[in-house]
DRENTIFI-373831 format. One record per residue (C-alpha): residue number from 1; z negated, y, x; residue in three letters. Coordinates in Angstrom, 3 decimals, padded with zeros to 6 digits. Example, Ala and Ser with C-alpha at 12.3 -4.5 7.8 and 13.67 -1.06 7.14 Angstrom:
BEGIN
k:pz:py:px:r
1:-007.800:-004.500:012.300:Ala
2:-007.140:-001.060:013.670:Ser
//
This chain:
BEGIN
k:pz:py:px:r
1:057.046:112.096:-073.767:Unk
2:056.333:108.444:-074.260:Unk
3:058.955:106.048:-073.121:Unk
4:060.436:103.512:-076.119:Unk
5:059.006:100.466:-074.397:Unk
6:055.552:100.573:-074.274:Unk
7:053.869:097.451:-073.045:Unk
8:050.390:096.469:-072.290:Unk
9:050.956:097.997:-068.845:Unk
10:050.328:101.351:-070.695:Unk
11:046.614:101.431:-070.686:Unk
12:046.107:104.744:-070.001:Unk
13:047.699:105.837:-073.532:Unk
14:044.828:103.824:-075.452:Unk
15:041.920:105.551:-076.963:Unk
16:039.017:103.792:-076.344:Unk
17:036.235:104.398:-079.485:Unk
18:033.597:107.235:-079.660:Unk
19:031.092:106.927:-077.180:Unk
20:033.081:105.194:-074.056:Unk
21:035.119:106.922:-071.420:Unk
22:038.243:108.271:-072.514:Unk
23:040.836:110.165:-069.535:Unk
24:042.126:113.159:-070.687:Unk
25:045.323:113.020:-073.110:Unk
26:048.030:115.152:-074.304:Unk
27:047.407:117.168:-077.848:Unk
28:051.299:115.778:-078.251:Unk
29:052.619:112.872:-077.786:Unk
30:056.661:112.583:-078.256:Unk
31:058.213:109.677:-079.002:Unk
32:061.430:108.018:-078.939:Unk
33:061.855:106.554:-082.760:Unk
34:059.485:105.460:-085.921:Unk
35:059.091:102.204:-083.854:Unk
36:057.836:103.685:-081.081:Unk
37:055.431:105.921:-083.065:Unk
38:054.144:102.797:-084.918:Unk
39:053.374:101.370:-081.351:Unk
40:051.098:104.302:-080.679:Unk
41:049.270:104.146:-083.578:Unk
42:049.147:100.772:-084.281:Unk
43:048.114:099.364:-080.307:Unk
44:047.507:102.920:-078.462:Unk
45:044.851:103.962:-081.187:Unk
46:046.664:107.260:-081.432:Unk
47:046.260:109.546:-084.410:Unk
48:049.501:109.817:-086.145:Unk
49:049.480:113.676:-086.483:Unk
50:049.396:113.780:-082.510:Unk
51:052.782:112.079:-082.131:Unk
52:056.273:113.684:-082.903:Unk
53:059.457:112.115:-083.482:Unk
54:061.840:113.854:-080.751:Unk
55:064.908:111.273:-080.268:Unk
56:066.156:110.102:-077.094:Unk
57:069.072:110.892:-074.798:Unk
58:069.656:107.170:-074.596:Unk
59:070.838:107.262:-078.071:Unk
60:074.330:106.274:-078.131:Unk
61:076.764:105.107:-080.998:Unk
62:078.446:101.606:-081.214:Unk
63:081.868:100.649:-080.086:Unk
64:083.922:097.614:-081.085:Unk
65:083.875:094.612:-078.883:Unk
66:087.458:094.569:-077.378:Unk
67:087.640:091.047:-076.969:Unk
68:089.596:088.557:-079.377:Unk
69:087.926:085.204:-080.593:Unk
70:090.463:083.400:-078.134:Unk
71:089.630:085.565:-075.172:Unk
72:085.963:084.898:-075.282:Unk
73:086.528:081.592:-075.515:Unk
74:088.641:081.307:-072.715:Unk
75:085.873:083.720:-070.756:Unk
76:083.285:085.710:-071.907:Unk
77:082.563:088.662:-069.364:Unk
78:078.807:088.710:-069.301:Unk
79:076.713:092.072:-068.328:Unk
80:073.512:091.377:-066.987:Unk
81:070.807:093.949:-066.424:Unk
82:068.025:093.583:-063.930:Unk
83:064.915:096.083:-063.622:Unk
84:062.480:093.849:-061.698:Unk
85:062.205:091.756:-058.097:Unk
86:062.112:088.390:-059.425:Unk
87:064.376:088.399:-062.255:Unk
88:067.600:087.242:-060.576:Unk
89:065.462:084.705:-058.859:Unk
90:064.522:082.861:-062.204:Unk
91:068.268:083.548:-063.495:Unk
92:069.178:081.263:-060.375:Unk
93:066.561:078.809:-061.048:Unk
94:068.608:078.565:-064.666:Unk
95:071.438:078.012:-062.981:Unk
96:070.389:075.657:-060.343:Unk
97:068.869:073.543:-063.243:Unk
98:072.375:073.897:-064.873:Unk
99:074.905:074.331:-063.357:Unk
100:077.763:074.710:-065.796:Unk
101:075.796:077.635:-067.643:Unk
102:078.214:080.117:-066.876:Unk
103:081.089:078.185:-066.858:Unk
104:084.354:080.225:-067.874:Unk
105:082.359:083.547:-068.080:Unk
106:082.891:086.704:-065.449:Unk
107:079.368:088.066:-064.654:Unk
108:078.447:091.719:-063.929:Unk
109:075.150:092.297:-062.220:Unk
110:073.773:095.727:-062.794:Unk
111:071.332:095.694:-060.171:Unk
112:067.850:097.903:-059.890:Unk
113:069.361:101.004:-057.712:Unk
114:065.654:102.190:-056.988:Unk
115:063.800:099.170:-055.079:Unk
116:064.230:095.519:-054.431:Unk
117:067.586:095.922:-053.288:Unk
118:067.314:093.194:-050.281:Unk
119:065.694:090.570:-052.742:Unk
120:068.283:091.464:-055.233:Unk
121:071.539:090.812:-052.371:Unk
122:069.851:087.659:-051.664:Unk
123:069.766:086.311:-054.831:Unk
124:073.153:087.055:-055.560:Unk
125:074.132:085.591:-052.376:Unk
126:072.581:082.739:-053.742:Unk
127:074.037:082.411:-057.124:Unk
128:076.943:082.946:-055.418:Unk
129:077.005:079.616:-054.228:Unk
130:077.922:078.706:-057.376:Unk
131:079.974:081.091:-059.098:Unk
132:082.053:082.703:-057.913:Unk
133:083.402:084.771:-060.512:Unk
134:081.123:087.852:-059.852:Unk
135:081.524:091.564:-060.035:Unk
136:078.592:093.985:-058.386:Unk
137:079.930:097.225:-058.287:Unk
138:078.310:100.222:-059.263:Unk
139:079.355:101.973:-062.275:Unk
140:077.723:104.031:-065.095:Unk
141:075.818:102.043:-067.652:Unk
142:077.963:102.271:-070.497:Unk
143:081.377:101.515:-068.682:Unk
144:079.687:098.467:-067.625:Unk
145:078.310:097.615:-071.517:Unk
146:081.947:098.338:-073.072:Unk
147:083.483:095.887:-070.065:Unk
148:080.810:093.140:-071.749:Unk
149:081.067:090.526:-075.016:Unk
150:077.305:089.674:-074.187:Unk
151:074.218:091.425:-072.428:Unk
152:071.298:089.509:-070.986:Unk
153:068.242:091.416:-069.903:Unk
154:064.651:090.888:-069.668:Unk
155:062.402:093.987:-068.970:Unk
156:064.719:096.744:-068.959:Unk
157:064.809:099.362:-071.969:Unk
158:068.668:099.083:-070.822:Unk
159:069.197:095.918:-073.221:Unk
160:068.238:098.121:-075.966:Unk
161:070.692:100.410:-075.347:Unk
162:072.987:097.756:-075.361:Unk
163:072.424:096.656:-078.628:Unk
164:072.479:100.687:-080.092:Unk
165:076.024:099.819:-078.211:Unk
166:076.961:097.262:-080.358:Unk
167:076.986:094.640:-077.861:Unk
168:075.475:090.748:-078.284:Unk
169:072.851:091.126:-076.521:Unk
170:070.485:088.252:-075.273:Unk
171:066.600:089.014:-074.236:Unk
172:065.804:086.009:-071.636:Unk
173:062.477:085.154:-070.429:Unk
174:063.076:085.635:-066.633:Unk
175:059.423:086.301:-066.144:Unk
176:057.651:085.401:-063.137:Unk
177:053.752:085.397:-062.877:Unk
178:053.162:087.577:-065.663:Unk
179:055.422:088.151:-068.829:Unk
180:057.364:091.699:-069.342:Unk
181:058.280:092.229:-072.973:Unk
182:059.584:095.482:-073.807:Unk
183:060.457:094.232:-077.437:Unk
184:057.274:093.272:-078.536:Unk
185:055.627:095.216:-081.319:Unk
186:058.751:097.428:-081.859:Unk
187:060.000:095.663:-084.934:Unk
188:061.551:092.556:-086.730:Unk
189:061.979:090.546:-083.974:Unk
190:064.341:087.807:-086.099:Unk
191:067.202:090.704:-085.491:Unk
192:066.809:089.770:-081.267:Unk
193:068.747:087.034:-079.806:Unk
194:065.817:085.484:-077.521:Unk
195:065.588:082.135:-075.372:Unk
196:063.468:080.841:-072.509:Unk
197:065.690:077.857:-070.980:Unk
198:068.629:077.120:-069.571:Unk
199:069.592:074.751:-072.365:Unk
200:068.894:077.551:-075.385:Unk
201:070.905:080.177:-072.978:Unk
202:073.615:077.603:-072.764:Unk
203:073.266:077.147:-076.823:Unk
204:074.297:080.436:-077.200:Unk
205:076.227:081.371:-074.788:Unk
206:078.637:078.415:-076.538:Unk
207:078.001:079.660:-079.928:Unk
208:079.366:083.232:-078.978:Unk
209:082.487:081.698:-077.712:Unk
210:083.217:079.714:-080.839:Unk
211:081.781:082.659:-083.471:Unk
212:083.635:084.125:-086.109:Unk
213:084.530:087.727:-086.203:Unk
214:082.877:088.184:-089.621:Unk
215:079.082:086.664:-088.185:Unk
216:079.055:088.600:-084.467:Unk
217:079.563:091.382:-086.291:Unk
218:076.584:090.697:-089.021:Unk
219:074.602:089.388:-085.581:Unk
220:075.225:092.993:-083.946:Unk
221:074.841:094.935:-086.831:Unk
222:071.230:093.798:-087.279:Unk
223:070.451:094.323:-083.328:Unk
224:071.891:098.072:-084.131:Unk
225:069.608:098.480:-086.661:Unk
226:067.010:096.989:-084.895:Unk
227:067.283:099.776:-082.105:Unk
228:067.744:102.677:-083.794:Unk
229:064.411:102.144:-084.623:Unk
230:063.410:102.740:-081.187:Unk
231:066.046:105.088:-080.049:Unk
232:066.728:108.025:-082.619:Unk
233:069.096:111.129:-082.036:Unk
234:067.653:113.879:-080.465:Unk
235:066.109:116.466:-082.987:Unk
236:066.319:119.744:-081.119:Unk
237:064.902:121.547:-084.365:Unk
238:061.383:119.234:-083.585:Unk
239:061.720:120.134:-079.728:Unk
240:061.895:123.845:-079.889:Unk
241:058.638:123.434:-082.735:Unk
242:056.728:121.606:-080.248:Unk
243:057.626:123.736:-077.123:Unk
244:056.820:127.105:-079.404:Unk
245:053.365:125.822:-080.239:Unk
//
């Protein structure tokens, strides 16, 4: 079962041509959506009639955003999902080169549970230094989604679930020495809200205050689509064929 977010880090999925080393591989390959099949066949080399469509149990449906125009512009409550060790580290060098980013916003870190958790205190000990409107409990993932109006992420198949959620969600280039896109090759990428500074995250963090009902909803209605072709419902009917072969 291949997760949604292949990246280049998934070498050992690629056939190599005839004639070169090749490990052993699966006769079946399940996948999470027609996205994530395309990624297999189009950069993994993998013969299409090896792969199966299954669906995910991260497949979730939308729900409205509960916030009015005039609340998010008086404060947007902003989710943000780490996965790696030096992602809240560049989200503090954003703020550190501006420090009115999140002005008027409540932040939620949703930290890594399963390593880095020292690193991960530190930096929000850090950022704390200048905000101080910050919430770190645990909760599940999707109570902490429906709390949001936006969702920034950078690595984390998490921020696609977010956007299956029908949340604005923001992919921001918090990469360190080497770049982790999880969205790359998975579709139309003019549906994802992406930036790489602190002035475009500022940009739109000011536009989602001051948008109309009407165009956040066209905005997350394309990110929706956008995800459900990586994340499909589960197809039991295609699970019990492939565990009765």
């Amino acid at each position: 079962f291949a997760h949604a977010v292949h990246s280049t880090g998934h070498l050992y999925m690629r056939r190599r041509k005839e004639g070169y080393f090749n490990s052993p591989k699966p006769d079946i390959i399940a996948v999470t959506g027609q996205n994530a099949l395309k990624w297999c066949v189009d950069w993994a080399n993998i013969p299409s009639q090896q792969i199966e469509v299954i669906g995910s149990p991260r497949f979730t449906t939308p729900v409205p955003i509960k916030s009015t125009e005039q609340d998010r512009y008086n404060c947007l409550n902003v989710l943000i999902i780490c996965a790696l060790e030096f992602e809240l580290l560049m989200l503090l060098n954003f703020i550190e080169e501006d420090r009115s980013l999140f002005n008027k916003c409540k932040l939620w870190f949703r930290k890594y549970p399963f390593a880095w958790v020292n690193e991960q205190n530190m930096a929000i000990s850090k950022i704390q230094r200048y905000i101080k409107n910050i919430k770190t409990e645990t909760a599940p993932l999707y109570n902490q989604i429906d709390w949001s109006d936006v969702v920034i992420f950078n690595s984390t198949s998490a921020g696609i679930e977010a956007m299956l959620r029908g949340r604005y969600t923001i992919n921001v280039d918090l990469h360190d020495m080497f770049q982790t896109d999880p969205l790359k090759n998975k579709g139309d990428l003019s549906k994802v809200i992406r930036c790489s500074t602190p002035k475009e995250l500022r940009r739109i963090l000011h536009s989602v205050r001051n948008i109309k009902k009407e165009k956040l909803s066209n905005i997350v209605d394309n990110q929706i689509n956008f995800a459900r072709e990586i994340y499909s419902p589960i197809d039991l009917k295609k699970i019990e064929e492939i565990i009765s072969i």
